[in-house]
TIMAR-740738 format. One line per field, with one value per residue: y, z, x of N, C-alpha, C in turn; residue in three letters; residue number from 1. Coordinates in pm, whole numbers, plus 32768, in hexadecimal, padded with zeros to 4 digits. Example, Ala and Ser with C-alpha at 12.3 -4.5 7.8 and 13.67 -1.06 7.14 Angstrom:
BEGIN
nnorth	c(7DC7, 7F1F)
nup	c(830C, 82C4)
neast	c(8527, 8505)
canorth	c(7E3E, 7F96)
caup	c(830C, 82CA)
caeast	c(84CE, 8557)
cnorth	c(7EB6, 8003)
cup	c(830C, 8313)
ceast	c(8528, 850A)
type	c(ALA, SER)
seq	c(1, 2)
//
This chain:
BEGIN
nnorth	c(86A2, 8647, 8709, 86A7, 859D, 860B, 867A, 85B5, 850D, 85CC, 85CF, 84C1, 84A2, 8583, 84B9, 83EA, 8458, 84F8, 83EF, 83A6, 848D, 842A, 8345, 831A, 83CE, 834C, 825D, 8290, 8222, 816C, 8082, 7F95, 8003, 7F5B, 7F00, 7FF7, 8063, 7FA3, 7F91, 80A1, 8040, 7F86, 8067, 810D, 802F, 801E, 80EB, 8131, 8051, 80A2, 818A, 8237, 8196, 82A2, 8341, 8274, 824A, 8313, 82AC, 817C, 81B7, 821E, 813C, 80AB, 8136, 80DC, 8037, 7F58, 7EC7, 7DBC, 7C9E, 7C3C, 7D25, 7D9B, 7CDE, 7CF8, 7E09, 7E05, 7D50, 7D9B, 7E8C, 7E5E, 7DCE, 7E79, 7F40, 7EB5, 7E43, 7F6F, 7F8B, 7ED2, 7F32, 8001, 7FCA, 7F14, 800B, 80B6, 7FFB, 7FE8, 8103, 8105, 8087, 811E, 81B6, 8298, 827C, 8269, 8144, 8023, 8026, 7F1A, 7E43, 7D2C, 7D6B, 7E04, 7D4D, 7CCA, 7D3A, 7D69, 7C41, 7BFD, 7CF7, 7CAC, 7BA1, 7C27, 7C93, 7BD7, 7B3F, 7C33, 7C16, 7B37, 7B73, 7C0D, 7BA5, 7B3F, 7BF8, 7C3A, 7B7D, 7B73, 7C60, 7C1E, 7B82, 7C0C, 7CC9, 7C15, 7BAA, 7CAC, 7CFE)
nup	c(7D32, 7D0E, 7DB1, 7EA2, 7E9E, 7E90, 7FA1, 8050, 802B, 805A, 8174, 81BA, 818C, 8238, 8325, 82F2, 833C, 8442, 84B6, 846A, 852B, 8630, 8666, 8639, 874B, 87DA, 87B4, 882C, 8947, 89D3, 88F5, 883A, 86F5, 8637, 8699, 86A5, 8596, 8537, 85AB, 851A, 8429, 8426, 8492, 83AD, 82FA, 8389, 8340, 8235, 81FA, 8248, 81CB, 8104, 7FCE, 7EBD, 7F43, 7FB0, 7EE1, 7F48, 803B, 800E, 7FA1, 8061, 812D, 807E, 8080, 8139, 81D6, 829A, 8389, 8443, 83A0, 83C8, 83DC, 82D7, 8209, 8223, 8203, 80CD, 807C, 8078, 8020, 7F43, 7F28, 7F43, 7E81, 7DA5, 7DD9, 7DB7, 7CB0, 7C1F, 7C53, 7BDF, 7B07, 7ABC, 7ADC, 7A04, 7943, 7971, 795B, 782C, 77F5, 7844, 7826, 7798, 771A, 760E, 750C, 755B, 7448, 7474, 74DB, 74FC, 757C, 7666, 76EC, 772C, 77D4, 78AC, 78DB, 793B, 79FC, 7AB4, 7B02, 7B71, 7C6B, 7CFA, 7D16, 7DBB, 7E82, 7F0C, 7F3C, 7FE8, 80C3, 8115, 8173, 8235, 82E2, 8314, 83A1, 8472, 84BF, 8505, 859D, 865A, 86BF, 8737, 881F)
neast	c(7B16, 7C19, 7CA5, 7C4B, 7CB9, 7DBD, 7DC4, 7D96, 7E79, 7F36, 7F13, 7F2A, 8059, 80AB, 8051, 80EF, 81EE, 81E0, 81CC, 82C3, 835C, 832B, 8355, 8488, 8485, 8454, 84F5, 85D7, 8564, 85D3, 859A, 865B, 870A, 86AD, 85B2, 8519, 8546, 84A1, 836D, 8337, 834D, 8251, 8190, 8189, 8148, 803C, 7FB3, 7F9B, 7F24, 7E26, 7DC9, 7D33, 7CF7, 7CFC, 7DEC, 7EC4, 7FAD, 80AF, 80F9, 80EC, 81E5, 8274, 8266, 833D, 842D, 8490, 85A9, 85F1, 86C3, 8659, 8625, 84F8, 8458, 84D2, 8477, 833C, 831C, 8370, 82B4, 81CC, 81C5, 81C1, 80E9, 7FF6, 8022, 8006, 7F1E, 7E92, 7EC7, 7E18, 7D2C, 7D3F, 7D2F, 7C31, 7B89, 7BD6, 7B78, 7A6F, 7A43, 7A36, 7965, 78A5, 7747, 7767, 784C, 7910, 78DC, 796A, 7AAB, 7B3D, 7AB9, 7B1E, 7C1F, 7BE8, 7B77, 7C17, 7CD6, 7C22, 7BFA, 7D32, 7D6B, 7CA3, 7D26, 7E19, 7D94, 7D41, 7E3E, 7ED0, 7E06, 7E46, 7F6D, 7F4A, 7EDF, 7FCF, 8076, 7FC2, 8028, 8149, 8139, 80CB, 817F, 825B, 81EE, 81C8, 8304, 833D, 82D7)
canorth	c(861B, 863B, 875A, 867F, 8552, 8643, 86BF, 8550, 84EF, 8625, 85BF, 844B, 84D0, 85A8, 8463, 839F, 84DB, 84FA, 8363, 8376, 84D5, 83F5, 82B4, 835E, 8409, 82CB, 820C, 827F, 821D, 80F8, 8013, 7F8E, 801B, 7EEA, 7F07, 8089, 800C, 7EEC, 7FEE, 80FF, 800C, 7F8E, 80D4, 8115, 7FFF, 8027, 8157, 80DB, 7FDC, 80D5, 81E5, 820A, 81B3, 8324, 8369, 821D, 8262, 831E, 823F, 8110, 81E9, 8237, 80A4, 805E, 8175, 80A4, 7FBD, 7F22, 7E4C, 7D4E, 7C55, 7C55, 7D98, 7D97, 7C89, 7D2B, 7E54, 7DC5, 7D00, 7DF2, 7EF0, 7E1A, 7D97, 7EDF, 7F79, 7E48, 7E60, 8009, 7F9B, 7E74, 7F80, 8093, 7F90, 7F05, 80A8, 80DD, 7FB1, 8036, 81A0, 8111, 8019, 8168, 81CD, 8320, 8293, 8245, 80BD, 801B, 7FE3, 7EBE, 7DC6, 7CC7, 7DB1, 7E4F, 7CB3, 7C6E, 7D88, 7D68, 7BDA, 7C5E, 7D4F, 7C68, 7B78, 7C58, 7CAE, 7B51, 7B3D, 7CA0, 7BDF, 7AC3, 7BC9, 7C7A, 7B23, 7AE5, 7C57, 7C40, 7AE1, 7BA1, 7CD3, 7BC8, 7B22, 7C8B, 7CE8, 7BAA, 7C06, 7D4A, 7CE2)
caup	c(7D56, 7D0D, 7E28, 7F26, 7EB0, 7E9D, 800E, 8080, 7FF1, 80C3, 81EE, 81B5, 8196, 82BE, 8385, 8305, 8382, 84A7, 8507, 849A, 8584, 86B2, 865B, 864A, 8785, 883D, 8793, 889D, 89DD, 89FA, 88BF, 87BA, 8663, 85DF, 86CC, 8657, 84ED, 84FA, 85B8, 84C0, 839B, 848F, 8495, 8325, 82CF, 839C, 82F9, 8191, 81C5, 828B, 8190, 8084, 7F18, 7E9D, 7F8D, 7FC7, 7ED4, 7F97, 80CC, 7FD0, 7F80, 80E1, 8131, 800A, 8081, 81CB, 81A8, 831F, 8398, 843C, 831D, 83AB, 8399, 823A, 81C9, 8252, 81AE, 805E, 8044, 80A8, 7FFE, 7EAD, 7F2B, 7F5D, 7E01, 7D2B, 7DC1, 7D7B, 7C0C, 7BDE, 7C5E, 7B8C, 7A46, 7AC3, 7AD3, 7966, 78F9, 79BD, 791F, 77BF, 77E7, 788C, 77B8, 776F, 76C5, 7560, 751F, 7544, 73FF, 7439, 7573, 7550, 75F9, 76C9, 773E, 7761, 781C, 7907, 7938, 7990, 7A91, 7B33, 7B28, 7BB9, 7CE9, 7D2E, 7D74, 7E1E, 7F22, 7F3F, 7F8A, 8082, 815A, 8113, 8191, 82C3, 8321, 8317, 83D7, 84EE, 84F9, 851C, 8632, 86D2, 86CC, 8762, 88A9)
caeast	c(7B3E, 7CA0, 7CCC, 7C14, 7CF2, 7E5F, 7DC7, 7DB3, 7F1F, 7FB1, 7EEA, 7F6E, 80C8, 80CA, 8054, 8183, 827D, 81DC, 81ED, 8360, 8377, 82EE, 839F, 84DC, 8489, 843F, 8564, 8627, 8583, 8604, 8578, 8689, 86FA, 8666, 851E, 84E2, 8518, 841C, 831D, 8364, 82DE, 81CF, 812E, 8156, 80D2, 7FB3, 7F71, 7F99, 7E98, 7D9E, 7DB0, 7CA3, 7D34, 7D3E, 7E5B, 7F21, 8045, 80FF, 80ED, 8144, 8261, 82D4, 8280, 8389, 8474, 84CD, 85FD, 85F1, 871D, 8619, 85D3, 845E, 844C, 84BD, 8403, 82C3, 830F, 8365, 822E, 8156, 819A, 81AD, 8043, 7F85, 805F, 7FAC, 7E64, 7E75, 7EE4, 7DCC, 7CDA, 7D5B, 7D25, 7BB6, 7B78, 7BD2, 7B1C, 79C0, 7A3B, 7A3C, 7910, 7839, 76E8, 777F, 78C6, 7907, 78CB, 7A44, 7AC6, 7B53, 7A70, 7B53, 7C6E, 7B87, 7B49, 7CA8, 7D20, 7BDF, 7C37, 7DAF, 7D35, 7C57, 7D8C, 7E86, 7D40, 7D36, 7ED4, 7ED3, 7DD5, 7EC3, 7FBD, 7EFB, 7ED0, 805D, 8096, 7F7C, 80AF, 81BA, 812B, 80B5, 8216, 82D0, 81AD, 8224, 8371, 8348, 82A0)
cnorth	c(8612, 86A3, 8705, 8606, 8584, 8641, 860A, 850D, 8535, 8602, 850E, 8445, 8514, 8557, 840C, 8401, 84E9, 8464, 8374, 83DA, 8457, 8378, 82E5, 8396, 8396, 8270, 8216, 8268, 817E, 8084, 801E, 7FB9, 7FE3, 7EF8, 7F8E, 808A, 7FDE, 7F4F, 8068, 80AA, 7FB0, 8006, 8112, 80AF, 7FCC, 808C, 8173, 8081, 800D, 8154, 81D5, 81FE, 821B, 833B, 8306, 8222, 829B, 82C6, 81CB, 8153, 8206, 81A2, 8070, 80B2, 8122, 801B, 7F84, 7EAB, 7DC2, 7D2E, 7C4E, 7CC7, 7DAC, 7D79, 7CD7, 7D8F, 7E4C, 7DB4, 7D64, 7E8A, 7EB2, 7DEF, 7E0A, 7F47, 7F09, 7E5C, 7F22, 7FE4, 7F50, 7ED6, 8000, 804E, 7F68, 7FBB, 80CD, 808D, 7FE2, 8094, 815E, 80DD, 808C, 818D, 8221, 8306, 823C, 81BA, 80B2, 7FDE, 7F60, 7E4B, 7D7C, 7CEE, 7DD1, 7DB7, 7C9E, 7CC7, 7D9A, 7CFF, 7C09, 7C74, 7D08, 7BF7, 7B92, 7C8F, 7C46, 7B30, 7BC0, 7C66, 7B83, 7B05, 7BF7, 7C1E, 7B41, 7B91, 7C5B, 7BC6, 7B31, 7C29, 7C6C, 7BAD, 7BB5, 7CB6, 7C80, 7BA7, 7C75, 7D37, 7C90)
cup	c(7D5F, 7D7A, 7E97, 7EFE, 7EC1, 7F62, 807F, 8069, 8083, 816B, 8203, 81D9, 8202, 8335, 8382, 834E, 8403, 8521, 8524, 850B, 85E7, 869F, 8683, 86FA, 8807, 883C, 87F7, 892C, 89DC, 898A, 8877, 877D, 864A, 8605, 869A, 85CB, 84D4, 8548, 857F, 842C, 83ED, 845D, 840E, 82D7, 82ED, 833A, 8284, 81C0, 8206, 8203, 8104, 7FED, 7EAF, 7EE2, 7FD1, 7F80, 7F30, 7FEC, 8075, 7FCC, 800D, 8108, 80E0, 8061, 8115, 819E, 826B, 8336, 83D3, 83CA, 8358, 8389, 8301, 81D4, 81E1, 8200, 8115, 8022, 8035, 804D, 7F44, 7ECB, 7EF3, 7EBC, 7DAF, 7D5C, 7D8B, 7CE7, 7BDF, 7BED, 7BE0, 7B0B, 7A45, 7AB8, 7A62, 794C, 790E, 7946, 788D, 77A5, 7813, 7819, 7778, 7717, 7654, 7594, 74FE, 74AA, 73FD, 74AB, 7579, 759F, 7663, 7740, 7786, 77D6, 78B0, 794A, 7983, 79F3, 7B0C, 7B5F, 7B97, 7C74, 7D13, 7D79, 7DA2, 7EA7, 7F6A, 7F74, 7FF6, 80E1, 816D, 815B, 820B, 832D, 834C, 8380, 844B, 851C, 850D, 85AE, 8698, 8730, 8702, 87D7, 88EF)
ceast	c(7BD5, 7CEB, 7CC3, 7C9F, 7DA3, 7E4E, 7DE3, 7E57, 7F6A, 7F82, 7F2D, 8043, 80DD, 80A0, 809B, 81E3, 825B, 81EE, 8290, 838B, 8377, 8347, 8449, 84EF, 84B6, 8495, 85A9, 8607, 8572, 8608, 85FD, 86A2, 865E, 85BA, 84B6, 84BB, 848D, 8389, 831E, 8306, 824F, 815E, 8124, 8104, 803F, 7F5B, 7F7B, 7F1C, 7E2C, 7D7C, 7D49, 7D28, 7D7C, 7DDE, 7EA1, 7FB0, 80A7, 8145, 8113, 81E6, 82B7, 82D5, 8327, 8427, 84D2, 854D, 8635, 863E, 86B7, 85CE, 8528, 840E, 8447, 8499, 8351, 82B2, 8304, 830F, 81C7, 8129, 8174, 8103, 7FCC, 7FAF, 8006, 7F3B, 7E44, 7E6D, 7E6B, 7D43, 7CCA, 7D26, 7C94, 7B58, 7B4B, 7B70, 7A98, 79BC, 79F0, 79B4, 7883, 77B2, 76F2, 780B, 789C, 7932, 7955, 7A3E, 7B2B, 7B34, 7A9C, 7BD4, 7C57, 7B92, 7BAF, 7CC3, 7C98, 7C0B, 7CE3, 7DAB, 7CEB, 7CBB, 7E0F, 7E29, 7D64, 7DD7, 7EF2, 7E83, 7E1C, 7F30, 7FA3, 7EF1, 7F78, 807F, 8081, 7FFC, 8108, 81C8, 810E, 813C, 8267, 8262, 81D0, 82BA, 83A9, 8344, 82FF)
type	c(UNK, UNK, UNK, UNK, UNK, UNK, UNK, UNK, UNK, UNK, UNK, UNK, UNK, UNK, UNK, UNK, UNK, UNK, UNK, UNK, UNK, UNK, UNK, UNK, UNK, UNK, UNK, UNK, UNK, UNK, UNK, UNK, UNK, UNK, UNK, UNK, UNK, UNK, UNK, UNK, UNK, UNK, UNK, UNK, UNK, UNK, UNK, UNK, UNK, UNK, UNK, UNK, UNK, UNK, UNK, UNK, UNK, UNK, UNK, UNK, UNK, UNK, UNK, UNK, UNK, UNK, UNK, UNK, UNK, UNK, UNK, UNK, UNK, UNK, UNK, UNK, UNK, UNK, UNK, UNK, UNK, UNK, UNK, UNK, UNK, UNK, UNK, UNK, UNK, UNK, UNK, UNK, UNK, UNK, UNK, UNK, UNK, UNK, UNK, UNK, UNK, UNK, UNK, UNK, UNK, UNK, UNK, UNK, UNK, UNK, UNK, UNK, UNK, UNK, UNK, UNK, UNK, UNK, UNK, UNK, UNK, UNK, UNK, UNK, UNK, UNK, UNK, UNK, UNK, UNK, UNK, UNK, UNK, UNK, UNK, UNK, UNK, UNK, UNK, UNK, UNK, UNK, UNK, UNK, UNK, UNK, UNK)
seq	c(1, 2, 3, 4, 5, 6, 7, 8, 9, 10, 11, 12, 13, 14, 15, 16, 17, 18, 19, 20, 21, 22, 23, 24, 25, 26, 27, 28, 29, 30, 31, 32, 33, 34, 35, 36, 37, 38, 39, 40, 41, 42, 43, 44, 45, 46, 47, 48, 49, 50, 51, 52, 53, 54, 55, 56, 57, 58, 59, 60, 61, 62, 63, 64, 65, 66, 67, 68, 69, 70, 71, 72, 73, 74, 75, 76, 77, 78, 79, 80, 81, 82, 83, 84, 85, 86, 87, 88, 89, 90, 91, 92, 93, 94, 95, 96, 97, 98, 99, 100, 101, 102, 103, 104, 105, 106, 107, 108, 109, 110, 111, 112, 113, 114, 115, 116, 117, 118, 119, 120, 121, 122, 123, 124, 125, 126, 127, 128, 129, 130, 131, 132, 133, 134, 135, 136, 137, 138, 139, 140, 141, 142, 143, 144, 145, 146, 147)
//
């Protein structure tokens, strides 16, 4: 599991390097800085929010790595990547809780932590989805922008 999910990472990663190859490439016929930029986090953050779970860090991490002179751009990026980083983390904590709660693990010593840190998680899901609309805005208004 952890091969198949390293093998997805590097396959995630060599489809950010190869966007920025091509973006880069294309930057110069004719579009903008600013327009290459803002299609540069475009296509990462398509591919942050298509990628399965296992292998989204990265791709959050190249999302984050963009500092794009158009403020929509940078707003887009910003959000987005803070969106899809809290839902990985609220996932990662509903995970454990399952793990600990499974028929094969030792009973939690202490269920009212176990409670809290489940409500939490389902807390921080709930504003990762609110993010994810406020992200899907911001990716509309920079595709607007583009055209």
């Amino acid at each position: 599991m952890a091969a198949r999910a390293r093998r997805r990472g590097l396959v995630a990663l060599a489809s950010v390097l190869a966007g920025l190859a091509l973006s880069t490439l294309l930057g110069g016929c004719g579009k903008s800085t600013e327009q290459a930029e803002a299609a540069r986090v475009l296509a990462d953050v398509d591919r942050m929010r298509d990628a399965p779970r296992e292998a989204r860090k990265p791709l959050i991490a190249a999302v984050e790595a963009h500092h794009p002179s158009l403020p929509a751009a940078a707003d887009a990026a910003r959000i987005c990547a803070r969106a899809y980083r809290n839902l990985d983390e609220a996932h990662d904590a509903l995970d454990a809780a399952e793990a600990a709660l499974a028929p094969s693990a030792a009973p939690p010593t202490d269920p009212a932590a176990l409670l809290q840190r489940v409500s939490e998680a389902e807390g921080k899901l709930v504003g990762a989805q609110a993010e994810i609309l406020e992200c899907r805005h911001h990716v509309a208004v920079l595709r607007n922008q583009l055209r």
